[in-house]
NUROBA-610846 format. One record per residue (C-alpha): y, z, x; residue in three letters. Coordinates in steps of 0.1 Angstrom, whole numbers. Example, Ala and Ser with C-alpha at 12.3 -4.5 7.8 and 13.67 -1.06 7.14 Angstrom:
<sites>
<site north="-45" up="78" east="123" aa="ALA"/>
<site north="-11" up="71" east="137" aa="SER"/>
</sites>
This chain:
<sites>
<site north="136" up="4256" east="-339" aa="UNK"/>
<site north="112" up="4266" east="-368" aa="UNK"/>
<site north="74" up="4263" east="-362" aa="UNK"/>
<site north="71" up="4230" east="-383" aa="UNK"/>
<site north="95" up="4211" east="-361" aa="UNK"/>
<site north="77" up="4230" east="-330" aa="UNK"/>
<site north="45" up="4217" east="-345" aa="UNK"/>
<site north="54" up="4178" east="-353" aa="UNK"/>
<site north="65" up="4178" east="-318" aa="UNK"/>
<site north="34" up="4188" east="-300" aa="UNK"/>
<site north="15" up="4165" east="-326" aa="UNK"/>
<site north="43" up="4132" east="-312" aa="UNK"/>
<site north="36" up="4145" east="-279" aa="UNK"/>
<site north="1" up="4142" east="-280" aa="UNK"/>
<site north="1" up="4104" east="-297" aa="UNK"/>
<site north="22" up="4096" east="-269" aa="UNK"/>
<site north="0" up="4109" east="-244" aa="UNK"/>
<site north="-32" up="4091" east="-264" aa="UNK"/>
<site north="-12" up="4059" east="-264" aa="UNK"/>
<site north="-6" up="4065" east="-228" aa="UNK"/>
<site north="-38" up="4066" east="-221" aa="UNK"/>
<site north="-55" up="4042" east="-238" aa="UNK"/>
<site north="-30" up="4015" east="-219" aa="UNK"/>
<site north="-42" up="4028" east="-190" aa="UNK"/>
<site north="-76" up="4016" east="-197" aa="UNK"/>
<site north="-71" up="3985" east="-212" aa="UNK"/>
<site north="-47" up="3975" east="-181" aa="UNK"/>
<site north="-57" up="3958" east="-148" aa="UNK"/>
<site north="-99" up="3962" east="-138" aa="UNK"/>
<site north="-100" up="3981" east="-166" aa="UNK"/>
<site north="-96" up="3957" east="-190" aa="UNK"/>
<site north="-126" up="3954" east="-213" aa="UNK"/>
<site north="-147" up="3924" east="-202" aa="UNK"/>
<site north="-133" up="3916" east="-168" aa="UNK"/>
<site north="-161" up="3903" east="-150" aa="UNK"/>
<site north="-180" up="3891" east="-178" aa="UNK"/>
<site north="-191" up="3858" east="-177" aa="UNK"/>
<site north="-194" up="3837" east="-213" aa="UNK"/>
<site north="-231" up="3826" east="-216" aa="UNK"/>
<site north="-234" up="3786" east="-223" aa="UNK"/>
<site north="-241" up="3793" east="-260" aa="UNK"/>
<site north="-208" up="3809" east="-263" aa="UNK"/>
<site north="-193" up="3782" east="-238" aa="UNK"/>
<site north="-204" up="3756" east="-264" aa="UNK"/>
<site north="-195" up="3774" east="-296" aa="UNK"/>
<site north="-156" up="3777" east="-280" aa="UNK"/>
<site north="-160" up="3740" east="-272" aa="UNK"/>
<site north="-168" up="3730" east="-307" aa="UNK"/>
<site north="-145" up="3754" east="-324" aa="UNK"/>
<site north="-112" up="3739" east="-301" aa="UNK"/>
<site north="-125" up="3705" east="-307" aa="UNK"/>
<site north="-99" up="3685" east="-323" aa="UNK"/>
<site north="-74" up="3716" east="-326" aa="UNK"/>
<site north="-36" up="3705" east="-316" aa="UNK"/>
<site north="-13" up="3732" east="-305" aa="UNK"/>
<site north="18" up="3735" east="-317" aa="UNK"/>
<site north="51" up="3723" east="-302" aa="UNK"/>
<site north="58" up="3760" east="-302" aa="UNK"/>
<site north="29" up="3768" east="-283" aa="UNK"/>
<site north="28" up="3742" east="-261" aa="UNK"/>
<site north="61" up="3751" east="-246" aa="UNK"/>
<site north="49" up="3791" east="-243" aa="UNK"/>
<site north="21" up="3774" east="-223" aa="UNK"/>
<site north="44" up="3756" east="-202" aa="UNK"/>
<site north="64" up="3785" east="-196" aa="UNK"/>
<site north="35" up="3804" east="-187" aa="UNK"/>
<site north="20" up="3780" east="-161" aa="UNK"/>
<site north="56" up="3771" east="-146" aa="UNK"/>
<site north="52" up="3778" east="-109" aa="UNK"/>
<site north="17" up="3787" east="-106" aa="UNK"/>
<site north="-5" up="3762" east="-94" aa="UNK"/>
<site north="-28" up="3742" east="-107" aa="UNK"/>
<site north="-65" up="3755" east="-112" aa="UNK"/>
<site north="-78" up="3731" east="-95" aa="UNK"/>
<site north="-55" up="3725" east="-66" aa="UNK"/>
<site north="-68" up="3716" east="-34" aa="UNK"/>
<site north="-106" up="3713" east="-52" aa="UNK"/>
<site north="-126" up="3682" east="-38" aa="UNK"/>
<site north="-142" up="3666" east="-67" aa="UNK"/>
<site north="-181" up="3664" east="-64" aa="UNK"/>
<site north="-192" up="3625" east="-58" aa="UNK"/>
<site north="-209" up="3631" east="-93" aa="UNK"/>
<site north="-177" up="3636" east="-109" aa="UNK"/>
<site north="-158" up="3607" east="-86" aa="UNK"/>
<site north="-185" up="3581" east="-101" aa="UNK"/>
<site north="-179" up="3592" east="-133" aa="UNK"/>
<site north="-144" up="3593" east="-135" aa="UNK"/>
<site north="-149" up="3556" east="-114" aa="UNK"/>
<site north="-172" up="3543" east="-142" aa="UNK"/>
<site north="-145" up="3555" east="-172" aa="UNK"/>
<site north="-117" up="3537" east="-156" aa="UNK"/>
<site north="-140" up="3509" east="-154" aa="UNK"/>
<site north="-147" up="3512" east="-190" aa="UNK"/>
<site north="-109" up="3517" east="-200" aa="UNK"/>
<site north="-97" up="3480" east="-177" aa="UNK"/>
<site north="-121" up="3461" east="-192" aa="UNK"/>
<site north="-110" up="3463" east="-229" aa="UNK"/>
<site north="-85" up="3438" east="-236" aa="UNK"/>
<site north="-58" up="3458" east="-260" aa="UNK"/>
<site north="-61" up="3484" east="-229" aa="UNK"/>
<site north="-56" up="3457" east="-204" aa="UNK"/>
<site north="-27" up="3439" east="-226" aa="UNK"/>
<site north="-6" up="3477" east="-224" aa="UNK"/>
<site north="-3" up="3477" east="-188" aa="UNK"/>
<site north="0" up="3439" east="-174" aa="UNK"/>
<site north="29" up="3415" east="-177" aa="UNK"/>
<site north="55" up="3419" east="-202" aa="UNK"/>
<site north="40" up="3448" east="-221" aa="UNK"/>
<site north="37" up="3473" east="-191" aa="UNK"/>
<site north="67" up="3495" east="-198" aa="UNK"/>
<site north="79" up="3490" east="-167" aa="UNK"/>
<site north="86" up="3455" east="-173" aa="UNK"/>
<site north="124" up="3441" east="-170" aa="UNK"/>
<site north="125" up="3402" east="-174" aa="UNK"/>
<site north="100" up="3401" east="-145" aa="UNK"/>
<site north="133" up="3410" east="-121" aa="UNK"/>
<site north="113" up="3431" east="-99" aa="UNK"/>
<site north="99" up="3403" east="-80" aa="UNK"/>
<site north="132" up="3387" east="-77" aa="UNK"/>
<site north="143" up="3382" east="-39" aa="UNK"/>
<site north="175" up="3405" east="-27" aa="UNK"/>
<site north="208" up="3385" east="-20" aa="UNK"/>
<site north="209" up="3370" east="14" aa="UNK"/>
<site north="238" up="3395" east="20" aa="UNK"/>
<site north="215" up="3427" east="20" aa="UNK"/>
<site north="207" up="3428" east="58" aa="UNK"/>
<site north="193" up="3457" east="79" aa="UNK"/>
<site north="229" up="3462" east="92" aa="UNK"/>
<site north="243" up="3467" east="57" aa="UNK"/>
<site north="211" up="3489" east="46" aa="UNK"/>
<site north="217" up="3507" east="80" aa="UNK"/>
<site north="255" up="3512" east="73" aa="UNK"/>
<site north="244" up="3530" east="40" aa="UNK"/>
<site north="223" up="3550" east="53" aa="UNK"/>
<site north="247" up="3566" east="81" aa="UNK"/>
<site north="274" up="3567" east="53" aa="UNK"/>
<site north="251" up="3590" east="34" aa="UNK"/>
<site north="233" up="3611" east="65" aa="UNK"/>
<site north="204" up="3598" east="61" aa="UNK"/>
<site north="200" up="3621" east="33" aa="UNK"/>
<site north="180" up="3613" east="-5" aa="UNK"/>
<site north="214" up="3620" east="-22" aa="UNK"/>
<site north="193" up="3636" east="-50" aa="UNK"/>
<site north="169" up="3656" east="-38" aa="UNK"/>
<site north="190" up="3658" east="-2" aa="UNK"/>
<site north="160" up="3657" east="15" aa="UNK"/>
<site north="159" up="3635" east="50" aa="UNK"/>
<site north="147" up="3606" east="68" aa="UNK"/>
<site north="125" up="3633" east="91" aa="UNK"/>
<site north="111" up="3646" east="57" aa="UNK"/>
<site north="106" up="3618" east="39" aa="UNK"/>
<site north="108" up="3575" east="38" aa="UNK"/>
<site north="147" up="3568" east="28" aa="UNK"/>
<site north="152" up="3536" east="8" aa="UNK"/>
<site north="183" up="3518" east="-7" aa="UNK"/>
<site north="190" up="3515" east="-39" aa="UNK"/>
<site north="212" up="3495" east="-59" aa="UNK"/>
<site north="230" up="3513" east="-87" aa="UNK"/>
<site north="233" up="3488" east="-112" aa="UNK"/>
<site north="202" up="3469" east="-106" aa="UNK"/>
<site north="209" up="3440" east="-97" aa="UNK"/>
<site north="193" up="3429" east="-62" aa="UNK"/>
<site north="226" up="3405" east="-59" aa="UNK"/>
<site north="251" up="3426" east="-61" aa="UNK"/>
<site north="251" up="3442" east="-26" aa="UNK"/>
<site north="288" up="3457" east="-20" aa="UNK"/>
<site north="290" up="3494" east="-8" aa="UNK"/>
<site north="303" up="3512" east="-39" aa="UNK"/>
<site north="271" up="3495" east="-56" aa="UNK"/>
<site north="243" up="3509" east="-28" aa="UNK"/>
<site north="228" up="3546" east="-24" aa="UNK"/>
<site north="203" up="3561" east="-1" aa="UNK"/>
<site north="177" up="3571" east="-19" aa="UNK"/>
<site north="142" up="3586" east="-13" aa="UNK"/>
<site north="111" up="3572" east="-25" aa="UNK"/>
<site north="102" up="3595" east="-50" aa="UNK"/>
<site north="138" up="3600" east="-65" aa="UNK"/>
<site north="143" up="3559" east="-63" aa="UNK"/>
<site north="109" up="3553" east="-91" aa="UNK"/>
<site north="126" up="3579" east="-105" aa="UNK"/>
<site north="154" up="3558" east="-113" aa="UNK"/>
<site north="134" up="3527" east="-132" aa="UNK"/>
<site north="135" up="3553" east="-161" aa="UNK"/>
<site north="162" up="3556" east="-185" aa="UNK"/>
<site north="181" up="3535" east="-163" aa="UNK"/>
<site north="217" up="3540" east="-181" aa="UNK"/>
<site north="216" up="3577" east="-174" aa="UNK"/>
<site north="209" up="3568" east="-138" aa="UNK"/>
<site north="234" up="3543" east="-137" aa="UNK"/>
<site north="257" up="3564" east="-147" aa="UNK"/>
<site north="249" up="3595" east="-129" aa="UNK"/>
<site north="249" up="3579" east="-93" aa="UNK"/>
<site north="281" up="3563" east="-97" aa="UNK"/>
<site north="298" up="3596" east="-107" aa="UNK"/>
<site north="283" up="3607" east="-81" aa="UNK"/>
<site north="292" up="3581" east="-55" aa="UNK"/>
<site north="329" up="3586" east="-65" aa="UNK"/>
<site north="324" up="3625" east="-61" aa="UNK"/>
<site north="315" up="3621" east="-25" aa="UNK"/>
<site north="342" up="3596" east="-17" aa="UNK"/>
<site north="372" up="3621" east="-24" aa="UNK"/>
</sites>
């Protein structure tokens, strides 16, 4: 090895140890302004700055990402009965404009279905037939498979329709998982009755 080669390698040697180093510091407690608290100057200037900024589709999903399975800052935080009354007064403020109102009653909530959910069930869906259901599926949500000791079970009716009460057409559901199914009903439609011939063979 000649004394050039000998020489660049003692001089990568010792930007590897300075890069080393330097992540050492900047890592962990370290870290250059941990601890440091943002006056409320700065607090406003960020504020202002932000102010009207929308993040990317890009970004929004490395945020998602980045949050998925931590939770939430302020989880298991009681509000203070300062912030209850104001979050009281703008829900006041919200209901009492008409065009807000008009969104969410009657047949523009997007919920709505030719007003079928205050329909009354057939005369042949009885606590014996819900009952049946239930043992036939072990008391068990049959998407989420959590139980009746975990959770409230309901029945649910595949395609719908509160009329149509045959076996093949009724699923034990939990709560959660049965709202669930008010959305993109044709998916769920679909999905349950795959599913109820799955378990049948």
């Amino acid at each position: 090895m000649s004394i050039a080669q000998s020489q660049a390698g003692i001089r990568r040697w010792k930007r590897k140890k300075e890069r080393l180093a330097q992540s050492q510091r900047m890592s962990g407690r370290n870290t250059r302004g941990t601890g440091w608290k943002h006056s409320a100057q700065t607090k406003n200037k960020i504020c202002i700055s932000n102010t009207g900024k929308v993040a990317s589709l890009f970004t929004r999903k490395k945020m998602s990402l980045a949050r998925k399975g931590k939770p939430a800052w302020n989880k298991g935080l009681a509000c203070s009965s300062e912030t209850k009354e104001r979050m009281s007064l703008a829900s006041f403020k919200r209901w009492k404009n008409p065009a807000f109102r008009s969104k969410l009653t009657g047949k523009n909530h997007y919920l709505y279905i030719h007003g079928n959910s205050n329909a009354p069930y057939g005369k042949d869906y009885t606590y014996r037939l819900r009952k049946q259901v239930r043992t036939r599926d072990s008391n068990t949500c049959q998407f989420c498979r959590r139980g009746q000791k975990e959770t409230r079970i309901t029945v649910h009716h595949i395609d719908y329709n509160k009329n149509h009460n045959k076996k093949k057409n009724l699923i034990t559901l939990c709560m959660r998982c049965n709202s669930r199914a008010n959305f993109n009903r044709e998916y769920w439609k679909t999905y349950y009755y795959a599913l109820l011939r799955k378990t049948r063979k």
